[in-house]
C-alpha positions, 0 to 999 in steps of 0.5 A, spaced: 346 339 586 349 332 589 349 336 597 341 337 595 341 330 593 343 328 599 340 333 603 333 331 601 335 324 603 337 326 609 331 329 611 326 324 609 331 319 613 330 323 619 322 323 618 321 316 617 325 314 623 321 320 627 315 318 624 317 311 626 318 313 633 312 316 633 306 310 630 310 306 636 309 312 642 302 312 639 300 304 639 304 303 646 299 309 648 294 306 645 294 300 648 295 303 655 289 307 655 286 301 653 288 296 659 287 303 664 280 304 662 278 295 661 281 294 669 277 300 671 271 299 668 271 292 670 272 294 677 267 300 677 262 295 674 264 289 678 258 287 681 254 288 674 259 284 669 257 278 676 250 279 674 251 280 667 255 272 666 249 270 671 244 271 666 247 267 661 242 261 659 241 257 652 238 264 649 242 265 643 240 272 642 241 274 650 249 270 649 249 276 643 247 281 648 252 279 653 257 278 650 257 285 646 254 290 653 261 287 657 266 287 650 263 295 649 263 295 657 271 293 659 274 295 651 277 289 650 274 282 645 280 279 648 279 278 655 270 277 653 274 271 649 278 269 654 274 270 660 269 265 656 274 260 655 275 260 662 268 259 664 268 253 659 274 249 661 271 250 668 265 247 666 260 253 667 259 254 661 256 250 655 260 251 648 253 254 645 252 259 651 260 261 650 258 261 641 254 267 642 257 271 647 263 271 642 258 273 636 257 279 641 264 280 643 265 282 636 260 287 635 261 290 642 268 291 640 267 296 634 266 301 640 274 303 640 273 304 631 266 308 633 270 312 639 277 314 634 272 316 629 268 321 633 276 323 635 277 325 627 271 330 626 272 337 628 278 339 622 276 346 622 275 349 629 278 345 636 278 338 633 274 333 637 282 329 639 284 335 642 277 336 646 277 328 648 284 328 650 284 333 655 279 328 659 287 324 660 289 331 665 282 331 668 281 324 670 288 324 672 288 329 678 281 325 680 286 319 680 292 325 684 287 327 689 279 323 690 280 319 696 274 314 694 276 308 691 269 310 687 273 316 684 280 313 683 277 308 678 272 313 675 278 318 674 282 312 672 277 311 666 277 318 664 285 319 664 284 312 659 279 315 656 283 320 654 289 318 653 286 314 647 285 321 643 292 322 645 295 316 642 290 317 636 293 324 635 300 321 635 298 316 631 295 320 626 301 325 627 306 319 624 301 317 618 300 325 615 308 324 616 308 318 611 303 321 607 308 326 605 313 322 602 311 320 595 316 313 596 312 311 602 305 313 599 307 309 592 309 303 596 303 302 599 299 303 593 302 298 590 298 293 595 292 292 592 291 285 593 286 284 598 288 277 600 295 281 601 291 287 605 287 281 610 294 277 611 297 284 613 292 285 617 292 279 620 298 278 621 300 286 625 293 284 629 297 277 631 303 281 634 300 287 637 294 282 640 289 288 639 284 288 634 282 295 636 289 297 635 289 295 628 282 297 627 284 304 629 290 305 625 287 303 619 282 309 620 287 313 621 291 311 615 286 313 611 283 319 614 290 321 613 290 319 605 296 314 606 291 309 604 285 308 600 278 306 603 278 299 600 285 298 603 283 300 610 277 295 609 281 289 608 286 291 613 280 291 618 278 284 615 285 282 617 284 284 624 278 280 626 283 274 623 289 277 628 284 277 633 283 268 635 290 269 637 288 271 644 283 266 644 288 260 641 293 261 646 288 261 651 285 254 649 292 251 649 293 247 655 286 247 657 280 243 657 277 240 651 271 244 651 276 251 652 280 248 646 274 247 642 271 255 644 277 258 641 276 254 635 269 256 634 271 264 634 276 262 629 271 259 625 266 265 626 271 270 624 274 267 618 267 265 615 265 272 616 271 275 612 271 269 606 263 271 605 265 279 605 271 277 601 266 273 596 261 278 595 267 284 594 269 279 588 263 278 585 261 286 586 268 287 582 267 282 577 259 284 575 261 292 575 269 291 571 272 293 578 267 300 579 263 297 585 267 295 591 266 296 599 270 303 599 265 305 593 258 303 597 260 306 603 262 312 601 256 314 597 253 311 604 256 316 608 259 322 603 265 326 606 266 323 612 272 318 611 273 317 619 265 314 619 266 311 613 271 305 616 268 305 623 261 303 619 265 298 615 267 295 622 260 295 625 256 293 620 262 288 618 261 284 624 253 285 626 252 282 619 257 276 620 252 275 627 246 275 623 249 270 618 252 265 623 248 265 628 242 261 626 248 256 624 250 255 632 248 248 633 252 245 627 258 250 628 258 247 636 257 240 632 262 241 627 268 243 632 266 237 637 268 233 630 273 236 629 276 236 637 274 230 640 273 228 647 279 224 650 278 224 657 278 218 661 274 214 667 281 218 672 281 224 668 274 225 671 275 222 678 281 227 678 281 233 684 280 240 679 277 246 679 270 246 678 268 254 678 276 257 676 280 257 671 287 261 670 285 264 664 279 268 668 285 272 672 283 277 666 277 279 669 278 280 677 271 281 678 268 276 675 274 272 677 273 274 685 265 272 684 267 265 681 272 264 687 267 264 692 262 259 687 268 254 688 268 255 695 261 254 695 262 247 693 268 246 697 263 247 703 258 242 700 264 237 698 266 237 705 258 237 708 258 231 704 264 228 706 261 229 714 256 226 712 258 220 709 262 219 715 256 218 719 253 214 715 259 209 715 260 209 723 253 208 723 252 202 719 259 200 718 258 199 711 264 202 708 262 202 700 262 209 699 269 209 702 272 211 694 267 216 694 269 219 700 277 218 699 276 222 692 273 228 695 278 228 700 282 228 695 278 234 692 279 238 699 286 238 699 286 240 692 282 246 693 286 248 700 292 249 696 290 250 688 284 255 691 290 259 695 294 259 690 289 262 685 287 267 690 293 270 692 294 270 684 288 275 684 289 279 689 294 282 686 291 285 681 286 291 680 279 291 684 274 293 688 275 295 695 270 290 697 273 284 693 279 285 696 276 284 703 272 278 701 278 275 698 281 276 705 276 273 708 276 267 703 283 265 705 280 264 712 274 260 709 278 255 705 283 253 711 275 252 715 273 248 709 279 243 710 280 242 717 272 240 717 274 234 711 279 233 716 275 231 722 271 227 717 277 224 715 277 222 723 271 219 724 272 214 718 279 212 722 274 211 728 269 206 724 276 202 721 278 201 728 271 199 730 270 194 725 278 191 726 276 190 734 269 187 731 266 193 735 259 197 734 257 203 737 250 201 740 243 203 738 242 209 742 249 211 741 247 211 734 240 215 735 245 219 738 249 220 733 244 221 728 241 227 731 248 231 732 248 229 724 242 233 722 243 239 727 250 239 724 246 238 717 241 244 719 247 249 721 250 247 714 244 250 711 244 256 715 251 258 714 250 258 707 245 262 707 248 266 711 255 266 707 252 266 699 247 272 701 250 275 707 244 274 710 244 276 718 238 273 720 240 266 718 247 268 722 244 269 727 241 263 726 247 259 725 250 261 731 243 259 735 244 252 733 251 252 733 249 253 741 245 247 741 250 242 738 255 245 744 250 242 749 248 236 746 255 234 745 256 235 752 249 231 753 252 225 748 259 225 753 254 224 759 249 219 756 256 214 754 259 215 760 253 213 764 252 207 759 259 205 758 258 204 767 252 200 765 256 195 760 252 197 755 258 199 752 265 197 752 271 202 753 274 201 745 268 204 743 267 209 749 273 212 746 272 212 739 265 215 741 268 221 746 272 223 740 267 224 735 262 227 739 268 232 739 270 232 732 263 234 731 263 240 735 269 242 732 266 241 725 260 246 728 266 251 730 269 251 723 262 252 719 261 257 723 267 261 722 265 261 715 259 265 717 262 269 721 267 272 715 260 276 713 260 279 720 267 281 720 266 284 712 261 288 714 265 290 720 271 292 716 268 295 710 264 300 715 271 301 719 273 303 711 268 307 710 269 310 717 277 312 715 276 314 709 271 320 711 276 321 717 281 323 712 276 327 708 274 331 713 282 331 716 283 335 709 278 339 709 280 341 716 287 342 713 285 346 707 281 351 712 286 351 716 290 353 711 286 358 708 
């Protein structure tokens, strides 16, 4: 009796710690597929998801819709969260654009509860999870032997697709084990509380950092019997809670505004929980504990305990959306109360990034289109520091001096912070044609910085002007004016050119490019003559000839920055060209084989 004893102890022990083994195998799959279907979506979809964010505008409905097309689109909440808290601290965003793009990052989230509920249907004949798993060996030898970078990713988003099903399977292998030992399944009835059961699932979603994870799991509990409806709803309760954590840790050390971004998911979240758990306390009170969620939603969804969940999450959450929605204003006001702004007069005058944040590492895609906006206003603080050169050399009136030594300093800022985000970015997952601009990129920054520098140059020509007592003469200056407003025409040119990788305004570029040339070599004739002439002194030739030739360097940098569309293309055609050479090489190989 006391050997059978044992032996029964045994083997629940040994089922436990396997069952154990196989929940943790499950989440860690899980959470695999997870960020292989994210990072490839995110790559496949890059230029969408750029259009996406660009449409952002003080439309509160049109925030809802992005937020939950991109959260349904990459599989992840989180990195919508953290994605937005990016665009905010880098100031591109307003906190009431970032308020509902968060509304909908949660609705968009119930797709992952909607994909594992569809997995449990098919109990009776060759279930669904056996069906969708099997995508995981079909999109994997699509990632062995496609040779597009197109085909790659696509086999990377079924192979994550199913390895989903295949986690859940796992998943739900490990809860029937559970559901068999009568310890366990009396362990967890006993946990009714529903303050409890949100703080469970609060606190497990906190640790996994994946709310999709936790949601799936209590679906899966209850499919397999472990626990009661009621229970898996307020665990689910609990994991939109767990969620702020990502979007927290992303707000510590940024911005103001990102700080106060996290915050307002927070408040979103909590507030939507506080009103279910009321109204389920009402509903338990008025019908003596006969009515509850569990009740409603099998009644509203009969034999069907899969859905039952997945509907609870989905209706959950559009419902908080509708509820505090028309709140936005006083929740933006309420979180700027509550976190209020500090920055000083230096703070403001401090060399940052004005279209980059770390956490916008998340989502390359969106990361590598924020990059080329920063080097978008890097080129416009160097054209401005150009310019103003000019005007000071010109007038030799140096008011404007702090406001050039600032974006001088914003230049060297740039140069080495951009690079260093850039070289960070290029690490991770992306599309072949993001690569190749980051690559190009490098080259621009270097471009953009040396022009600051020639600047920089021309105001040292202006101080030593002013310390001899010296002035260029008028026409001198007439002159530089017009080498001025050549520069300022090719600026817009290659802009043009670069932002739209318009050819037309290349070749634009390089016309007016051409005419600089020329008529630096006309400004260096026409001092010399004028120098012969007495018209000008020899300290102001000197000054003159070397800023006549900064400025023709400057032409030369600007155009390099155009010319980086032109080896783009060139480069993506040579890819292009290697990669149908090797499929028309293996196909050879297979004939030959054949």
């Amino acid at each position: 009796m006391a050997y059978s004893i044992l032996s029964a102890q045994s083997v629940n022990a040994t089922m436990i710690a396997t069952s154990i083994l196989t929940l943790i195998a499950g989440i860690g799959v899980f959470l695999i597929a997870c960020k292989m279907m994210s990072s490839n979506l995110e790559s496949l979809s890059s230029n969408k998801l750029k259009a996406l964010f660009a449409k952002t505008s003080k439309s509160k409905l049109i925030g809802v819709g992005i937020g939950t097309v991109a959260t349904a689109a990459i599989q992840s909440s989180g990195a919508t969260t953290v994605m937005v808290i990016g665009f905010v601290n880098a100031g591109i965003m307003s906190l009431m654009q970032a308020a509902t793009i968060i509304f909908g990052a949660n609705i968009g989230t119930t797709v992952t509860g909607q994909i594992v509920a569809l997995g449990l249907f098919g109990s009776n004949s060759i279930s669904a999870t056996v069906i969708f798993s099997a995508f995981a060996g079909i999109g994997a030898c699509i990632m062995l032997f496609g040779k597009k970078d197109i085909l790659q990713k696509t086999g990377g988003i079924l192979a994550g697709f199913g390895m989903l099903f295949v986690a859940l399977n796992l998943m739900s292998g490990a809860m029937e084990e559970f559901a068999m030992l009568d310890g366990v399944k009396h362990f967890l009835a006993s946990i009714s509380n529903p303050l409890l059961l949100v703080l469970i699932g609060a606190l497990l979603t906190a640790v996994i950092q994946s709310s999709s994870v936790m949601t799936s799991l209590a679906i899966t509990m209850v499919f397999t019997g472990l626990i009661n409806l009621d229970q898996g709803i307020y665990l689910t309760l609990g994991s939109n809670i767990g969620s702020c954590v990502v979007a927290l840790i992303a707000g510590i050390g940024s911005s103001t505004n990102a700080k106060r971004t996290a915050i307002i998911h927070l408040i979103f979240n909590i507030s939507g929980v506080v009103v279910f758990m009321i109204v389920g306390l009402i509903m338990r009170l008025a019908s003596k504990g006969a009515i509850t969620f569990g009740y409603l939603f099998e009644k509203m969804f009969p034999n069907a305990l899969n859905t039952q969940m997945a509907m609870f999450h989905t209706i959950f959450n559009v419902f908080t959306v509708i509820l505090i929605l028309p709140l936005t204003n006083a929740l933006v006001k309420l979180v700027t109360k509550i976190i209020p702004e500090k920055k000083t007069e230096d703070d403001k005058n401090a060399p940052r990034m004005h279209y980059i944040d770390e956490h916008l590492l998340s989502t390359p895609p969106i990361a590598v289109q924020q990059t080329k906006n920063e080097i978008v206003n890097m080129a416009e603080t160097a054209m401005s520091n150009f310019t103003l050169s000019c005007d000071i050399v010109c007038t030799m009136d140096f008011s404007e001096i702090e406001t050039f030594r600032r974006n001088e300093n914003q230049l060297d800022y740039l140069n080495k912070d951009l690079v260093r985000f850039i070289i960070k970015l290029s690490k991770l997952e992306m599309s072949d044609d993001d690569r190749m601009y980051l690559t190009s990129a490098l080259h621009t920054i270097t471009d953009l910085e040396r022009i600051g520098d020639y600047a920089e140059n021309i105001i040292e020509y202006a101080e030593k002007l002013s310390a001899a007592g010296e002035k260029f003469s008028d026409d001198a200056i007439e002159e530089i004016r017009h080498m001025q407003s050549l520069i300022e025409e090719l600026y817009r040119k290659v802009m043009k050119a670069y932002v739209n990788r318009d050819m037309a305004s290349f070749r634009e570029a390089n016309a007016i490019e051409e005419k600089i040339d020329d008529y630096t070599d006309i400004m260096a004739e026409n001092h010399i003559r004028r120098i012969d002439e007495g018209i000008c002194t020899s300290e102001t030739g000197a000054q003159y000839m070397s800023l006549a030739s900064n400025a023709e360097r400057v032409a030369d940098h600007f155009i390099n920055v155009a010319k980086t569309i032109r080896d783009y293309r060139y480069n993506r055609r040579s890819a292009n060209t290697r990669a149908n050479a090797n499929t028309k090489r293996n196909k050879n190989e297979n004939k030959d084989k054949r």
